[in-house]
N, C-alpha and C positions, 0 to 999 in steps of 0.2 A: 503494500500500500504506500501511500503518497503521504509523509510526514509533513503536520503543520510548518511554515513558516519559522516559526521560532525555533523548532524539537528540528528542523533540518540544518539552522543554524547551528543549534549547539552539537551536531553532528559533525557539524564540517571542524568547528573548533575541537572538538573534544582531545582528539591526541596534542592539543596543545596547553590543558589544562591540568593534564595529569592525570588522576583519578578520577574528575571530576565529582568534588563535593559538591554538596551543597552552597556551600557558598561563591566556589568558581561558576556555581551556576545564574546565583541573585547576580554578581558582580554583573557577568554577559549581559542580564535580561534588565538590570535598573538602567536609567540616565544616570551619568555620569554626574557626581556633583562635586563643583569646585572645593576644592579646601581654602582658596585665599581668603584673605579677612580683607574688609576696607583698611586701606591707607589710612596711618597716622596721620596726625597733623606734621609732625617732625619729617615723616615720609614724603608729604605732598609740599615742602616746604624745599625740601632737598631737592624734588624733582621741577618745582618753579626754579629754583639757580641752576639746576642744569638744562633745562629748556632755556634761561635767557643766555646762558655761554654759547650755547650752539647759535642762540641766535646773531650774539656779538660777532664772532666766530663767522655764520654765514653773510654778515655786512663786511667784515673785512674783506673777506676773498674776492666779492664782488666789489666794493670800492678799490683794491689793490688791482683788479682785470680792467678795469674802465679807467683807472688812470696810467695803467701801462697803454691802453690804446691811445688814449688821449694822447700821451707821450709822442706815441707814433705817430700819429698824425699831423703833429708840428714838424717832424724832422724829415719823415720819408716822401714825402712828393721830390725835395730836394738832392737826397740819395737815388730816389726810380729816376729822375731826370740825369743825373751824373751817371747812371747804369744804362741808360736809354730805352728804361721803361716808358710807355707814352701815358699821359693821362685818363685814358681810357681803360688800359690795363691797371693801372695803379687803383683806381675805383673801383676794378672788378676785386681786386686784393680786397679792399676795405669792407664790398659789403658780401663779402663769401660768408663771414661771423654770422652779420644779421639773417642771412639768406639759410645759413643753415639751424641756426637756432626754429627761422619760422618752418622748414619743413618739419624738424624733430619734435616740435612741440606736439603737431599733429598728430604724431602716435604717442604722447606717452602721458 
């Protein structure tokens, strides 16, 4: 005959329970219940200063990429000209960044 649902689960797990007690058996058939407690205050106090680091942390990186470009953009038209890069191409350099930023955003 054709075992319920449940009685075909605990079949298929059974060699991986051991003998299968009793209680390997409640375990398989309850929902799972969390053991975590709520966060302390001291917990959630810790994780407010590590959330504002990363944040610090994620403005520097981005203030320190936007003023190296900036940087670049003072001195290299003048460098691609002495290289005999033409204008047109030196532009195509500058917005490769933005050009691919906006495709990748798309997917993600």
């Amino acid at each position: 005959g054709t075992l319920p649902s449940e009685s075909r689960a605990m079949a298929d797990v059974q060699p991986m329970l051991g003998r299968g007690s009793v209680n390997d058996e409640k375990m398989m058939l309850s929902p799972r219940i969390s053991s975590a407690q709520h966060p302390t205050a001291a917990e959630l106090a810790e994780q407010k200063k590590n959330d504002r680091i990363v944040l610090a942390l994620t403005y520097a990186v981005l203030f320190s990429r936007y003023a190296i470009a900036t940087f670049l953009s003072a001195f290299f038209p003048t460098y691609a000209e002495d290289a005999g890069i033409s204008s047109t191409f030196s532009g195509i350099i500058f917005s490769a960044y933005p050009l691919g930023i906006t495709i990748t955003s798309a997917f993600g």
